[in-house]
C-alpha positions in Angstrom: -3.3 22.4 -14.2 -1.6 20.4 -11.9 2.0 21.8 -12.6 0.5 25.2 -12.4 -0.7 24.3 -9.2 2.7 22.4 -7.5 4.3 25.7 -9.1 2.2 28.1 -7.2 2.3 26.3 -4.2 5.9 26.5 -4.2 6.0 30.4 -4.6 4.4 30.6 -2.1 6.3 28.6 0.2 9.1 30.8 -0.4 7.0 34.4 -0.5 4.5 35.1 2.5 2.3 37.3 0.2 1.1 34.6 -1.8 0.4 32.3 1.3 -3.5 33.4 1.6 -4.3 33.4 -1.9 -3.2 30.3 -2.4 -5.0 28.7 1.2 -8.1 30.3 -0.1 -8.0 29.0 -3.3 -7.6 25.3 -1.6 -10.2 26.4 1.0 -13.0 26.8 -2.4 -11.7 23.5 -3.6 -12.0 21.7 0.1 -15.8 23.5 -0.2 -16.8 22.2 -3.5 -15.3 18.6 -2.4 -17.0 18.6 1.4 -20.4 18.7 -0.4 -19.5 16.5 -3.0 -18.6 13.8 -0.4 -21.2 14.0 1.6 -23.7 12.7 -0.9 -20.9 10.0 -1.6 -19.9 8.9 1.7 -23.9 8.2 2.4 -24.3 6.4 -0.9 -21.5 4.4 -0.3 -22.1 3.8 3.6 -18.4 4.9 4.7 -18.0 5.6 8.4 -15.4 8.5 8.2 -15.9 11.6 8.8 -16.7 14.0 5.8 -14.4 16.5 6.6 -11.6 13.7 7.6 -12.2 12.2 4.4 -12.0 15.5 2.4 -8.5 15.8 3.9 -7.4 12.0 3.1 -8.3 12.8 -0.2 -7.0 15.8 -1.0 -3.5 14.9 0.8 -3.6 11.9 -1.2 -4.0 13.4 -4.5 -1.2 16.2 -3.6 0.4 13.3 -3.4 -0.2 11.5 -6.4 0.4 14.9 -8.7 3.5 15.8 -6.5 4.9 11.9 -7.4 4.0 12.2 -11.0 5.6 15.6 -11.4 8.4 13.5 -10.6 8.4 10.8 -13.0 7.2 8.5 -10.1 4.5 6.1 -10.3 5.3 3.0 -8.6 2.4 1.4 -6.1 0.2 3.9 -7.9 -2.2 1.4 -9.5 -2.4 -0.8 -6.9 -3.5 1.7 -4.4 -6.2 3.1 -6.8 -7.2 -0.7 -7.0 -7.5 -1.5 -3.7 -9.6 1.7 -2.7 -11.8 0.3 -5.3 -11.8 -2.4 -3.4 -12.5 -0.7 -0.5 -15.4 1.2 -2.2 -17.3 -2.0 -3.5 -17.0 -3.8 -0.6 -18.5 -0.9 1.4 -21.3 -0.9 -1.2 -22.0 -4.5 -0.8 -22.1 -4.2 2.9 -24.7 -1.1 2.6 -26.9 -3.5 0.4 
């Protein structure tokens, strides 16, 4: 999935015909995810904007796949650990 996706992304960088399809496919996704996080960002008490969030995210994880398409992975991990982090420590603080 993810290569399909990077590979589609990049036709339509380069043809103006598949520019909408593609932004409305990524507009469902940023749905399904806005309602998905805004459960999550009340269970885990985190002050950000849902829809700011959503973007962090889903930049992020372009990312990520974009990196890994590439053979790169360094600071990976650690990231994914410290957001843990992050996450816990909000949950502790909501407690």
């Amino acid at each position: 999935y993810q290569k399909v996706w990077l590979e589609l992304q990049a036709l339509a960088w380069n043809r103006p015909e598949l520019r909408d399809r593609v932004a409305c496919v990524h507009g469902e996704w940023r749905a399904v995810l806005l309602e998905a996080f805004e459960q999550a960002s009340v269970e885990h008490s985190i002050d950000v904007p849902v829809g700011v969030l959503v973007t962090l995210v889903t930049t992020f994880n372009e990312g990520v796949i974009l990196d890994r398409a590439s053979g790169i992975s360094e600071g990976h991990a650690e990231l994914l650990e410290w957001i843990e982090r992050w996450l816990d420590n909000g949950d502790r603080r909501a407690k």
